[in-house]
C-alpha positions in Angstrom: 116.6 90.4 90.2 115.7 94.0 90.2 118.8 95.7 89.2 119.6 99.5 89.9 120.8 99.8 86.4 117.8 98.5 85.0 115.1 101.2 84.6 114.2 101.4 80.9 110.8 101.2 81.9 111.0 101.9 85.9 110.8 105.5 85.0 107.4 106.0 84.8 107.3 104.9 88.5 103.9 104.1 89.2 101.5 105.9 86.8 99.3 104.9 84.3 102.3 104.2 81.2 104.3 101.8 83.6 104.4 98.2 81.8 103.5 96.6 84.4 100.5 97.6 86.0 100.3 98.6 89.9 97.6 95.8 91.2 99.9 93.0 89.5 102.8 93.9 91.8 101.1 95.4 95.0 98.6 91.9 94.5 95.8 91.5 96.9 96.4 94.4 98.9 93.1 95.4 99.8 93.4 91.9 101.9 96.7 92.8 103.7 96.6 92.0 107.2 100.3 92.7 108.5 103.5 94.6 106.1 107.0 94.7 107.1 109.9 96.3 105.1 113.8 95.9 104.7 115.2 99.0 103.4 119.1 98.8 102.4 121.6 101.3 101.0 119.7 101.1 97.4 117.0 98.3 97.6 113.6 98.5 99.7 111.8 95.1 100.4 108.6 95.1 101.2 106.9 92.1 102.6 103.1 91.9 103.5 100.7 88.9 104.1 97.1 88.8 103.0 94.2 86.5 102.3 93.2 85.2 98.7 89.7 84.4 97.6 89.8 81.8 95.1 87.9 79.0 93.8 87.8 75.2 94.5 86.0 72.3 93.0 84.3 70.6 95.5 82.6 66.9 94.9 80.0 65.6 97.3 78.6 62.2 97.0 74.8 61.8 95.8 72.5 60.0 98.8 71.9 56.8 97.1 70.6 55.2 100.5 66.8 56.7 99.6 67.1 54.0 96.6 67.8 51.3 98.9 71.8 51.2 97.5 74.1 52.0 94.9 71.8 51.5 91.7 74.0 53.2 88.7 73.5 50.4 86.7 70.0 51.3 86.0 69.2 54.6 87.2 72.3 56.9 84.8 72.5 58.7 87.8 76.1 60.2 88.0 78.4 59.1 90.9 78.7 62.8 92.7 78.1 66.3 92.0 80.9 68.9 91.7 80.4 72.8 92.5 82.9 75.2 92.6 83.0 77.0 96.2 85.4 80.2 96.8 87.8 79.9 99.5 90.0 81.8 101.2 93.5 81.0 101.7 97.1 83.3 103.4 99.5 84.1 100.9 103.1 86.0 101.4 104.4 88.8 99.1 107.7 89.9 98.6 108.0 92.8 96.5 111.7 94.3 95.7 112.4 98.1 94.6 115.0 101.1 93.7 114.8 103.2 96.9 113.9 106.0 94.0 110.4 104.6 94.1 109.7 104.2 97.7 107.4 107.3 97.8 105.4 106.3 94.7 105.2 102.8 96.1 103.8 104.0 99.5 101.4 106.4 97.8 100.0 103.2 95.9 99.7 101.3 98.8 98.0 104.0 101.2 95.6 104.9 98.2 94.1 101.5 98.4 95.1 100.4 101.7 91.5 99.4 103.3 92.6 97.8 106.3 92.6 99.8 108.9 93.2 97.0 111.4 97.0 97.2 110.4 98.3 99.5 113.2 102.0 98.5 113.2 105.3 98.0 110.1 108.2 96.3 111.2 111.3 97.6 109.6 114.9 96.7 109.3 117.8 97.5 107.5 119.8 101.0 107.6 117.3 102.7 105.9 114.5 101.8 108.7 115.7 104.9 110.6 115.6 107.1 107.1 113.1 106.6 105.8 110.9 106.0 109.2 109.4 109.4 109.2 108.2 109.1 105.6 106.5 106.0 106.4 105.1 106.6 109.3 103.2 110.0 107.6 102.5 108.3 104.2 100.7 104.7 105.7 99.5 106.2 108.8 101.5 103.1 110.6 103.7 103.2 113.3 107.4 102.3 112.3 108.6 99.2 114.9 112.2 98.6 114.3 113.6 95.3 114.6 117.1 94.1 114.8 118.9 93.3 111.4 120.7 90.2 112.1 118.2 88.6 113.5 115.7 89.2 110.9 117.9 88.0 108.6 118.7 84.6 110.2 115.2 84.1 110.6 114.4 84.5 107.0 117.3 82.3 106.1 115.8 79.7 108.3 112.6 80.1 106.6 113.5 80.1 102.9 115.8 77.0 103.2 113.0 75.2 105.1 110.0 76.4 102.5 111.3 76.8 99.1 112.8 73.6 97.4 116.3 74.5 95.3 116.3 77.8 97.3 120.4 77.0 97.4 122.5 76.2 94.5 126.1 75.8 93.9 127.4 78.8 91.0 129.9 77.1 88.1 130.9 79.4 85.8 132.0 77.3 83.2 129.7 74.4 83.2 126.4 73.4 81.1 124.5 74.9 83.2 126.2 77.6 85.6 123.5 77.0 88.4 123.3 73.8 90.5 120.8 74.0 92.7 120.5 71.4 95.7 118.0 69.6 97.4 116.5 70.9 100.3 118.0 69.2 103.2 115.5 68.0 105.8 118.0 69.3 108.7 119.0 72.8 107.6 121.3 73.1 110.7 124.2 74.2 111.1 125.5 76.7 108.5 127.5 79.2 108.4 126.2 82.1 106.9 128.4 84.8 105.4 126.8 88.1 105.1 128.6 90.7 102.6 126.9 94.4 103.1 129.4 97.4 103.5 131.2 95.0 105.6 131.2 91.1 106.5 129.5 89.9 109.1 130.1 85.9 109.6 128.0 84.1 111.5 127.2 81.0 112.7 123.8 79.2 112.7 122.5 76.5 115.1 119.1 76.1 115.8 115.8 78.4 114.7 117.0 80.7 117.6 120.5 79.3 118.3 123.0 81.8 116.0 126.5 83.7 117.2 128.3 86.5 114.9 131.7 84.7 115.3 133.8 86.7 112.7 133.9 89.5 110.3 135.7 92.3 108.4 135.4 95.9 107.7 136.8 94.6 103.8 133.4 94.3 101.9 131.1 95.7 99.3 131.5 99.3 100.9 135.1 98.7 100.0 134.7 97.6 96.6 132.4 100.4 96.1 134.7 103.1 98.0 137.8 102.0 96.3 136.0 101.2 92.9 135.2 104.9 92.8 138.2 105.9 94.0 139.7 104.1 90.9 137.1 104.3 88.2 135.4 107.5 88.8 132.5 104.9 88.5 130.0 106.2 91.5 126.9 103.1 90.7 128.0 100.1 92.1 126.3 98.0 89.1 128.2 99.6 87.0 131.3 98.9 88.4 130.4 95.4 88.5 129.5 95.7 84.6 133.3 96.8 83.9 134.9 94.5 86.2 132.7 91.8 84.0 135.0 93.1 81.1 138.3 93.1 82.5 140.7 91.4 82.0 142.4 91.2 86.0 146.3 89.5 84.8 147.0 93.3 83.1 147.2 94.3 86.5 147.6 91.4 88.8 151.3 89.9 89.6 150.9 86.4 89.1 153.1 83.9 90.3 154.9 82.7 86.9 155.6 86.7 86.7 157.5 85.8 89.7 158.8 82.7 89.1 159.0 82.1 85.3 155.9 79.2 86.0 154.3 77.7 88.5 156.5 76.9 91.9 155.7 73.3 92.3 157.4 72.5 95.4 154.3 74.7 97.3 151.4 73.5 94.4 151.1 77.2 93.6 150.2 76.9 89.9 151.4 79.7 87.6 148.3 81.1 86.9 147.9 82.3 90.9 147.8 85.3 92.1 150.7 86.8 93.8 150.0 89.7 94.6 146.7 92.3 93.8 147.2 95.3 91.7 151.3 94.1 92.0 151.9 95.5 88.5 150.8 98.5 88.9 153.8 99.1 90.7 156.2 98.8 88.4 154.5 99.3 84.9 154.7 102.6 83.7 151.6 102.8 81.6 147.8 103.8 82.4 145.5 101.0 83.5 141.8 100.3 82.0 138.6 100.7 84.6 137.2 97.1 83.3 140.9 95.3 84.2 141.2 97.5 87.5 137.9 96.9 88.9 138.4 92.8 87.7 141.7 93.3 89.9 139.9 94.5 92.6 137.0 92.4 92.8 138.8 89.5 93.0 141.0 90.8 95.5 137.6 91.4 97.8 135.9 88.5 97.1 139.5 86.1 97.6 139.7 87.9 100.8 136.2 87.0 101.6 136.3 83.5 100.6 139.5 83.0 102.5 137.5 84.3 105.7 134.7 82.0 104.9 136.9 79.1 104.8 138.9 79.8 108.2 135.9 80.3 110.0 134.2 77.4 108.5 137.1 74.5 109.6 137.5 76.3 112.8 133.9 74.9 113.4 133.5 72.1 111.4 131.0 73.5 109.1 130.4 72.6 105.2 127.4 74.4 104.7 128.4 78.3 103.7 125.9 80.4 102.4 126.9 83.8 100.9 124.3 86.5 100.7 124.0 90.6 100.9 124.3 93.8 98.7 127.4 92.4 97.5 126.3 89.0 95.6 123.0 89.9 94.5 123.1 87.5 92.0 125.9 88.9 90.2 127.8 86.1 88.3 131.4 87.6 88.1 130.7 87.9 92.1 129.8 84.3 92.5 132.5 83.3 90.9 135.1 84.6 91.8 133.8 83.7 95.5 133.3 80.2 94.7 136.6 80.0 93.2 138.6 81.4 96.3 136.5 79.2 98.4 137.3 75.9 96.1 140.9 76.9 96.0 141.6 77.4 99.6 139.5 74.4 101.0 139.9 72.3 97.9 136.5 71.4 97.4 135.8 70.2 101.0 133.4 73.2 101.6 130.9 74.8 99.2 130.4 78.2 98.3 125.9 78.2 98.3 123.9 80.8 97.4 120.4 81.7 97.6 117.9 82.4 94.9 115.7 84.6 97.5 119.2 85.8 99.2 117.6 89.8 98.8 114.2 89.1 101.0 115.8 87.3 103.9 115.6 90.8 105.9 112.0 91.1 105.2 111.1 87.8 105.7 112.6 87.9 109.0 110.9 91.2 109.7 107.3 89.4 109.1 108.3 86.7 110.9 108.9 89.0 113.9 105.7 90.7 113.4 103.8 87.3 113.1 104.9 85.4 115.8 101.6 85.0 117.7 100.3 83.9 114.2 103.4 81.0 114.3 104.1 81.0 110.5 106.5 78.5 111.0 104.2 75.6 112.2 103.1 75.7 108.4 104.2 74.4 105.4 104.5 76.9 102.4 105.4 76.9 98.6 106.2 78.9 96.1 103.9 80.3 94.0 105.4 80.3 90.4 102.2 82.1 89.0 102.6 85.2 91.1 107.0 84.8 91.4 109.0 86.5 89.0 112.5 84.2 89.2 116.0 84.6 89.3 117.4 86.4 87.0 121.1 86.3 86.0 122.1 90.1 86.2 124.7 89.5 83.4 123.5 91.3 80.0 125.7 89.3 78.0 124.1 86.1 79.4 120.5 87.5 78.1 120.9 90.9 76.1 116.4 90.9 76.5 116.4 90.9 80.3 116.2 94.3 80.9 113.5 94.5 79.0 111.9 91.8 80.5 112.5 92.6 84.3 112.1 96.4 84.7 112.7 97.3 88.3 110.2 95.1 90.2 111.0 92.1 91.5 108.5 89.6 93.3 108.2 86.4 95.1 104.6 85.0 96.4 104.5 82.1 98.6 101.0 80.1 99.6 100.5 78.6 102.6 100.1 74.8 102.5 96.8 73.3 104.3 99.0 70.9 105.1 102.1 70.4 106.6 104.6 68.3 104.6 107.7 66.3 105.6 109.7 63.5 104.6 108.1 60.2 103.6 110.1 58.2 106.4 110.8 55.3 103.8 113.0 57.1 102.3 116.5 55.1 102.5 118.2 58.5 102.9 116.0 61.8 102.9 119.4 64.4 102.7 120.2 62.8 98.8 116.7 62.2 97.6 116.6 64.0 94.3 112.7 63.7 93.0 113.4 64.5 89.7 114.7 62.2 87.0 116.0 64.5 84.7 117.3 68.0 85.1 116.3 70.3 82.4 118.6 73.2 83.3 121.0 70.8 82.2 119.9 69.0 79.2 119.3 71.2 76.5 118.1 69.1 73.9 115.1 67.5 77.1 114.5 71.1 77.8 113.6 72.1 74.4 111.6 69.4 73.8 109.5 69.9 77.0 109.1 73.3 76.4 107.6 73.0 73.0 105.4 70.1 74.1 103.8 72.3 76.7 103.3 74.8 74.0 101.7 72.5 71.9 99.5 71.2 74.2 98.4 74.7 75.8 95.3 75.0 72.7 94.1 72.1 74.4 94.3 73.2 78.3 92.6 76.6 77.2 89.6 74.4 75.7 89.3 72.1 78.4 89.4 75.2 81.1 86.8 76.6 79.5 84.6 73.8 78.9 85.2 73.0 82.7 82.7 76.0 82.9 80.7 76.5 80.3 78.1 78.1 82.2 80.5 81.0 82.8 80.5 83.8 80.2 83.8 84.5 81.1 85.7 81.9 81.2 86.6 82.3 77.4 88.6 85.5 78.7 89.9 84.0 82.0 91.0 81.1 79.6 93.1 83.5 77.6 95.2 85.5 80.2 95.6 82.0 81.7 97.4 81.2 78.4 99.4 84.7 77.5 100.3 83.9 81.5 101.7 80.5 80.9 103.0 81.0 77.8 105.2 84.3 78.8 106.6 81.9 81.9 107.4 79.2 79.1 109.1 82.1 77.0 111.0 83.2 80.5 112.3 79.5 81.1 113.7 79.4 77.1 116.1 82.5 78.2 116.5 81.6 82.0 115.9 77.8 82.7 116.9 78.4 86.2 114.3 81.3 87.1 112.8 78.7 90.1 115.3 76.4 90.3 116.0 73.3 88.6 113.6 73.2 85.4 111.9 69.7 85.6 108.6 67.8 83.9 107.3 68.1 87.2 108.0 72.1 87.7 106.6 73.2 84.5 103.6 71.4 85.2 103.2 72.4 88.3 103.7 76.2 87.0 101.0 75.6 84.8 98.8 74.3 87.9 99.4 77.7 89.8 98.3 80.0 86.7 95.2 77.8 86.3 94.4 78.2 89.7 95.8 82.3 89.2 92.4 82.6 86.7 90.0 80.4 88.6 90.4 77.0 87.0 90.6 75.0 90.0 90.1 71.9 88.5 89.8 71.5 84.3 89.1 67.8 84.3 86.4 67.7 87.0 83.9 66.6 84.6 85.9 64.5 82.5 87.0 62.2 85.6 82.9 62.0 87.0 82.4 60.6 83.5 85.2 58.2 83.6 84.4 57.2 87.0 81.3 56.3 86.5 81.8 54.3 83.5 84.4 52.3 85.0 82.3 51.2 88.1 79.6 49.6 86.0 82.7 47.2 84.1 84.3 46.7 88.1 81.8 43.6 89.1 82.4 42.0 85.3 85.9 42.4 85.8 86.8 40.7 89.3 84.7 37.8 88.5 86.9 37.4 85.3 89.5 37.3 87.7 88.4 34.9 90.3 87.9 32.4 87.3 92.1 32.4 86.5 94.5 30.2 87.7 96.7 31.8 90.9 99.6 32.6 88.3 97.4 33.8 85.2 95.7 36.1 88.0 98.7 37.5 88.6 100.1 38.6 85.5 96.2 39.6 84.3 96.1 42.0 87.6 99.6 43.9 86.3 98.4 44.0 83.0 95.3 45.6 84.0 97.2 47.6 86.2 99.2 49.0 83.4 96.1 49.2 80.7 94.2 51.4 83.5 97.5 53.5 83.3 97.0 54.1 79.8 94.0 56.6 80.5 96.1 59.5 81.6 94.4 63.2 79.7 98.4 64.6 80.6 99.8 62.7 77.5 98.8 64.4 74.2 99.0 60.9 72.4 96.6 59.7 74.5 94.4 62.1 75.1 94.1 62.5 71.1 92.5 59.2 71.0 90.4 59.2 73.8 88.8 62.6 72.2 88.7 61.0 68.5 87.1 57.6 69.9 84.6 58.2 72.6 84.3 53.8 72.0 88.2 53.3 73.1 87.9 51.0 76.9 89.7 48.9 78.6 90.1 45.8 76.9 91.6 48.2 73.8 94.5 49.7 76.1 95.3 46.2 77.2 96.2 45.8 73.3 97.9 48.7 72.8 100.7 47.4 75.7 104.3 46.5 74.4 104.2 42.4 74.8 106.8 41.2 77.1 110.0 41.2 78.2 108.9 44.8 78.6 111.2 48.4 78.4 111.8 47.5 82.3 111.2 43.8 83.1 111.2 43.0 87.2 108.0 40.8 86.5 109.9 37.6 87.4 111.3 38.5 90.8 107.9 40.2 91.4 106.3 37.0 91.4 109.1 35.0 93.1 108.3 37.6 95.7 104.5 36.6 96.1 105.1 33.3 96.5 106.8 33.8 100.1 105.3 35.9 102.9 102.4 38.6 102.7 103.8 42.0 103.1 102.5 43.6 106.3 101.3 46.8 104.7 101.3 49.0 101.1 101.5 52.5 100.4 100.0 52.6 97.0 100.6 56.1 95.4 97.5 56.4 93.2 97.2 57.8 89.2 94.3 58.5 87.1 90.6 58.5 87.7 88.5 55.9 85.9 90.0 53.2 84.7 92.6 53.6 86.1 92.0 53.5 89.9 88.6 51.5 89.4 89.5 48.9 86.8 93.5 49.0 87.4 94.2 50.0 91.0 91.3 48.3 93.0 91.5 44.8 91.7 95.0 44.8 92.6 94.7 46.2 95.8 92.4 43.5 96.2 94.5 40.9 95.8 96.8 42.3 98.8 94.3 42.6 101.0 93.1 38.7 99.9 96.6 37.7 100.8 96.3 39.6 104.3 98.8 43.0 103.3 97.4 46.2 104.6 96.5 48.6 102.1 97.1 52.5 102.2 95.7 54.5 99.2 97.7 58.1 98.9 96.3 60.2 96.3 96.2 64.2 95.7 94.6 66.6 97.9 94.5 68.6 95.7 93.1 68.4 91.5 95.9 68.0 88.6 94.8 66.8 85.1 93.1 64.3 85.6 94.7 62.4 88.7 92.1 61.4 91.5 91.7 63.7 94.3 91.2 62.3 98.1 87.9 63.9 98.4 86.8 61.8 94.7 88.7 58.5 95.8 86.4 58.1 99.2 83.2 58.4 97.2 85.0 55.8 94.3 85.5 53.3 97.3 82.2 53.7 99.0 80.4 52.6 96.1 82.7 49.5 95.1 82.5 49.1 99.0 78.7 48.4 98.3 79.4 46.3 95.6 82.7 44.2 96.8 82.7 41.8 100.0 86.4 42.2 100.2 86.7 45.9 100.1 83.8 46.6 102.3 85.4 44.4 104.9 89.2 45.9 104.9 87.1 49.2 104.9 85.5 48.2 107.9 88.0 46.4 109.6 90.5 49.7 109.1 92.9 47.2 106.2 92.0 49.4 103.6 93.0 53.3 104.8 92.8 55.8 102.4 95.0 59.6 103.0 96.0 62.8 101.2 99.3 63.0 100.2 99.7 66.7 100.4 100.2 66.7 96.4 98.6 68.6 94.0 100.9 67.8 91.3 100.8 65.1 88.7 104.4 63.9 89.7 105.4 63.0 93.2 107.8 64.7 95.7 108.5 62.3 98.5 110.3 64.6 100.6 107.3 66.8 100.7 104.3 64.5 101.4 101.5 65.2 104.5 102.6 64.5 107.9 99.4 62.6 108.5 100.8 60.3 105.2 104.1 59.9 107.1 102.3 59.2 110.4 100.1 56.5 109.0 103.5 55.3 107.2 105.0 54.3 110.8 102.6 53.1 112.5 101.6 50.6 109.9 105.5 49.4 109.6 104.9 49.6 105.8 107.3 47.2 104.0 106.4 47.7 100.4 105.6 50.5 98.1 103.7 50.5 94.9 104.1 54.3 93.0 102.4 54.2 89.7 102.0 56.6 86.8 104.5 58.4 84.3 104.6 61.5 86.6 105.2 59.6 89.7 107.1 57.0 88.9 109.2 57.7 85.5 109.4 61.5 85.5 109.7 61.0 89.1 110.9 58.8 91.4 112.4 56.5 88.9 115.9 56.6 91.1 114.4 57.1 94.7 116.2 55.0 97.1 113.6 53.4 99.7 114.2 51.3 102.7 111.6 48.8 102.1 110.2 47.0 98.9 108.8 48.8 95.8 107.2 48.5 92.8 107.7 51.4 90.3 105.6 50.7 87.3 104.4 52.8 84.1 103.1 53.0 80.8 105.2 55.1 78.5 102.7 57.0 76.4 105.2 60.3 75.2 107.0 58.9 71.7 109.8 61.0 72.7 110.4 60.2 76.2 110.1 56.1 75.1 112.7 56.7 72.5 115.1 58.3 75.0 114.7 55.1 77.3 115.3 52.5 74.1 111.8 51.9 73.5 108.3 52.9 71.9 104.9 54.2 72.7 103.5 52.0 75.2 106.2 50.9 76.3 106.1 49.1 80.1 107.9 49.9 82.7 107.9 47.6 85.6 110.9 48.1 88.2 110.6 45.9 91.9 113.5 46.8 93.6 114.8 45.1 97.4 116.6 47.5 99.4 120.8 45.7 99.8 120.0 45.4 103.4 117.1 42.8 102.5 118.4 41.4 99.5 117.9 37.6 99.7 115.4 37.6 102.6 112.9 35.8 100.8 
């Protein structure tokens, strides 16, 4: 976070020496279409929304009808073509600043401010009214001032709704001293607990539904006020610095200075305290700043928390979020607040806070601005190429962060083309936890990650640029794109929790957004046409080798072929290596490379048990890798289902990731084995076969943000079994997801590290079915 303190390199302002230059924090702002702007006591936030022209990779299936059908066999002619199209998407930006700069900002801004359809700035905040007049005659826009608390429970809304591990729970003394939680699909109700000059507590019901039910006139003003008073310390960060050094017990009376130990008869341990500041009373001696402002932020925050807790029993509310000038980030503040609120409630409520906690004014204030646009009615993420993270404010926690995060703080979010929801199988949506391992946590997965995305970033940078060779300057683009990604992968070392949880799945989504951040929309696109159509030619040959085995060798021969179409996956360096080194290296060669049963994870058994009794009324089959994979793997077992009479439902990626099928590819893949497969061309006629986006452009698999058309199709098919495949999806993901019907969870293990982890080697299989209890037995 952007911290007062912190302006090493803030003092150039916004001329030509300042490190970071003025187009990479006022981005896109030729584009701006509407601004608003939260300006506290020390802080200004400006928030503005424009449109970004990018590229996208578009296929578009060749008209093979002229030739009287599909003829690849014998005319080489590729499956599609692919051309990359700009379009134009809506973007958010949140920019956070020292007051000092406000005039230099606004300069910037009005200098190449081209829009001059922007008549209006909402404002909010205290400093609205201050600075008003110096808005109003730098941009040329009328100042429209909106109300404070409502701005700020509307940005609350929105950033618990929008950004997944937005809230985390602060412990001091653990591993990792942020826990972040999942987002929760019903935000409401919460109390939120809002710590400016004063408190304001209020209490959250709906989207329009909030009351201020409580408060005190004992906040940061009064940690500030008496902090001076006591220090002769006037900056509030630095008063927070020397209370990060004190030592509180020096001046504190504690309850075994009372009582000689801990009175057990009320549970008071002796380490309580009894009374704030009680020694100074009596000692005769000079206290230090550090132990006086430690004395008195605990005091504040103890009051606070004790507050928090009342008001929260009094109406049944767990949920507490803390935000304002006060918290910031600061992790003396959160913990001593999380302390008091553990103490007095004894772990029945939790003390949350918010990663974003400093934009929820300006957020609001857009939101106000944009109603008629209905922001809301859209899904949005995070955009981690363009977002800057949370930073712990702490020096001793990372002695380089100064350095690193100068006085500009900044958060972009994109808005979705589509709006994303819970996948309603899940068993229950307010646990679901995509990720199978936390990297914030575990140090020794964390480093190992990180240096394998290193590694493998020489190889990203030549695919990118071979993706379009035709481009002269793509070599370039290529090379910011890797300075980009390797800075972010530098950030992560020092501050694992910059987004929120480090995952698998969130660095290789991060790598995703600065690919797209240089125009790289799709790396692979060329790659998968070629792999795609080779695998078609091999389908026919391979079904008919099929149809000749017994009903039980069919069986295990579709799961192996299953798994050996798995094994083509460009994301695993091991793999990738090989099919690089040995253009020759097919089908029948992965089959050999798979571990031999019993397997890493062996549900084989019950899986076949289970096909002996009824068909399953319908499959959701979360889809992999191009090729192969989906052609030679995927369709032959999809087949099958539909042979037994299960409806099938193909979800793959709307959007490109490595080297994953994309919607758009998958309905051109199907047309064609359509025209060369009886039994796909009929459950594609007779609406069996369905194929839909599943909001994803990742290579791993969040089910609690999947399209609502996915969902729709979901419930309305009363879907009773579901097949996810792929390391991302299924092992780096989803391994632990709880569903309320049948699944099959199955992958080839192709990282040596990640199979030694799980007890085995590369290639290991993993092949989980799982019954939901309530079903257990059924069949």
């Amino acid at each position: 976070m952007a911290t007062p303190g912190g302006t090493d390199r803030a003092s150039h302002s916004l001329d030509k020496s300042i490190t970071l230059p003025p187009d990479e924090i006022f981005r896109n702002l030729e584009n701006a279409k509407r601004f608003a702007i939260d300006i506290g006591g020390s802080l200004t936030k400006l928030a503005y929304y424009s449109t970004v022209q990018h590229k996208v990779a578009k296929v578009r299936s060749f008209d093979h009808t002229a030739k009287g059908g599909f003829q690849h066999d014998s005319d080489g002619e590729p499956l599609y073509e692919i051309s990359v199209q700009e379009e134009i998407t809506a973007r958010l930006h949140f920019i956070k600043f020292e007051n000092t700069y406000i005039e230099t900002c606004l300069d910037f801004i009005k200098d190449h401010l081209v829009n001059t359809e922007t008549k209006v700035i909402k404002a909010t905040g205290g400093g609205a009214h201050k600075f008003k007049d110096l808005i109003e005659k730098k941009l040329k826009l009328k100042v429209d001032k909106e109300d404070e608390m409502t701005c700020l429970i509307k940005g609350c809304n929105f950033v618990l709704r929008n950004i997944p591990h937005e809230a985390f729970v602060y412990a001091k003394h653990a591993d990792s001293e942020f826990r972040f939680q999942n987002t929760h699909p019903d935000i409401f109700p919460y109390l939120l607990v809002n710590i400016g000059s004063g408190v304001s507590i209020v209490k959250v019901e709906s989207e329009d539904k909030y009351e201020r039910i409580g408060g005190s006139s004992i906040g940061g003003g009064t940690f500030w006020g008496l902090g001076a008073l006591l220090t002769k310390t006037k900056r509030f960060d630095e008063l927070l610095q020397l209370a990060s050094k004190g030592q509180h017990t020096n001046v504190d009376m504690l309850v075994k200075d009372i009582y000689g130990g801990a009175y057990g008869s009320l549970g008071l341990t002796g380490d309580l305290i009894a009374s704030s500041f009680g020694k100074s009373a009596t000692a005769d001696k000079e206290f230090s700043k550090e132990d006086m402002a430690k004395s008195l932020l605990h005091m504040i925050s103890n009051d606070i928390g004790q507050l928090a807790c009342l008001y929260a029993r009094l109406h049944n509310l767990t949920r507490v979020y803390f935000g304002g000038f006060f918290i910031r980030g600061h992790p003396v503040t959160m913990h001593t607040i999380t302390y008091s609120i553990n103490f007095f409630t004894k772990g029945e409520v939790q003390a949350l806070f918010l990663r974003h906690e400093g934009y929820l004014g300006a957020i609001g204030a857009f939101l106000k601005g944009a109603e008629e646009d209905n922001p809301n009615q859209y899904s949005w993420g995070e955009n981690y190429a363009g977002s800057s993270g949370l930073m712990s404010v702490s020096p001793d926690l990372n002695p380089m962060q100064r350095a690193r995060s100068g006085t500009f703080d900044m958060l972009e979010m994109d808005r979705l083309e589509r709006q994303l929801v819970n996948l309603p199988l899940l068993q229950d949506p307010s646990s679901y936890i995509p990720d199978t391992v936390d990297l914030t946590e575990d140090a020794l997965a964390r480093e190992y990650w990180l240096y394998c995305f290193e590694e493998a970033l020489d190889g990203v940078v030549k695919r990118a640029v071979a993706s379009q060779r035709d481009q002269p300057e793509a070599a370039e683009r290529a090379e910011k794109f890797r300075q980009k990604y390797r800075h972010k992968l530098q950030t992560l070392r020092h501050q694992p929790f910059a987004y929120g949880s480090l995952t698998v799945r969130s660095l290789l989504d991060t790598r995703e957004h600065c690919l797209n951040e240089f125009n790289f929309p799709d790396p692979y696109s060329k790659i998968k046409q070629r792999e795609n159509d080779m695998a078609l030619k091999y389908y026919q040959k391979v079904v008919k080798s099929l149809e000749e085995l017994s009903w039980d060798q069919r069986q295990f021969a579709l799961v192996r072929g299953l798994l050996a179409g798995n094994v083509f996956d460009w994301g695993a360096k091991a793999v990738s290596d090989v099919l690089e080194s040995d253009p020759e290296f097919g089908f029948e060669q992965a089959k050999h490379q798979l571990q031999e049963r019993p397997w890493l994870v062996d549900a084989y058994n019950q899986w076949i048990e289970r096909l002996k009794g009824p068909p399953h009324k319908c499959a959701l089959f979360f889809v992999d890798n191009s090729g192969m994979d989906i052609i030679l793997g995927v369709f032959p077992f999809v087949r099958e289902l539909l042979i037994r009479g299960t409806e099938v439902v193909l979800a793959s990626n709307s959007g490109p990731a490595l080297n994953d099928v994309t919607n758009s590819e998958l309905q051109i893949v199907t047309e064609r084995i359509a025209a060369m497969d009886p039994v796909i061309q009929a459950a594609v006629k007779e609406d069996r076969l369905t194929l839909v986006q599943s909001g994803s452009s990742s290579p791993c698999l969040d089910l609690s943000r999947l399209d609502k058309v996915l969902a729709t199709v979901v419930r309305e098919r009363s879907t009773d079994l579901v097949v996810i495949e792929g390391m991302g999806r299924a092992i780096h993901t989803n391994y632990y997801a709880m569903l309320s019907c049948e699944s099959l969870k199955l992958a080839v293990i192709k990282n040596s590290w990640l199979a030694e982890r799980l007890g085995g080697k590369i290639f290991s299989v993993v092949f989980k079915y799982e019954v939901p209890s309530k079903t257990q037995g059924q069949y």
